[in-house]
N, C-alpha and C positions, 0 to 999 in steps of 0.2 A: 658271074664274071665281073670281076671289078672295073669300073669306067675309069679312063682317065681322069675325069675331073676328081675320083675318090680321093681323100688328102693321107689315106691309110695305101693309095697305089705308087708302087716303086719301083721306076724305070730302070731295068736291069740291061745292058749292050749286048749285042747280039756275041759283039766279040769276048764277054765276061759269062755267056752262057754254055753249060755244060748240058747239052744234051740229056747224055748217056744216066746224070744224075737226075733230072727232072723228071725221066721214063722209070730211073728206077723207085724215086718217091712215091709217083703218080700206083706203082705196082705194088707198092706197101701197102701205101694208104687200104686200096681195093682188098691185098690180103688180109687187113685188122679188121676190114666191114665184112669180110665173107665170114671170117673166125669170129665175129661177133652175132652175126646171122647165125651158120650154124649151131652156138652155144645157147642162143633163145629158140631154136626151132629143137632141139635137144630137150631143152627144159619142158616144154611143150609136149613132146612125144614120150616121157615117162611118166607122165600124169595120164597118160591115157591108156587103159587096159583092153584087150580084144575079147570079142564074147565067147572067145573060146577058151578064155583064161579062167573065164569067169563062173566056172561051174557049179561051185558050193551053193550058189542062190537057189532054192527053191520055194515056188510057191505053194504055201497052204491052203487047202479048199476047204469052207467048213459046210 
């Protein structure tokens, strides 16, 4: 959260605030980080095969 003394913080009037727009930003933002989460938790999960995929392997005994 930025402080008041931040020289980058900008007093915006309560009467020049749009709600409705602040909720809807604040819900974007959350949707590009969950669609970003799930695109790396995706990448993740096709590199990995289950052992039942994995049948061809068999061990040699000599």
């Amino acid at each position: 959260m930025k402080s008041i003394l931040d020289r980058s913080f900008h007093y915006t009037s309560s009467a020049k605030t749009d709600i409705k727009k602040t909720f809807a930003r604040i819900r974007r933002i959350e949707r590009e980080k969950q669609a970003a989460q799930a695109k790396a938790d995706a990448g993740i999960i096709s590199n990995v095969q289950s052992i039942s995929q994995n049948k061809k392997i068999t061990l040699i005994s000599k």
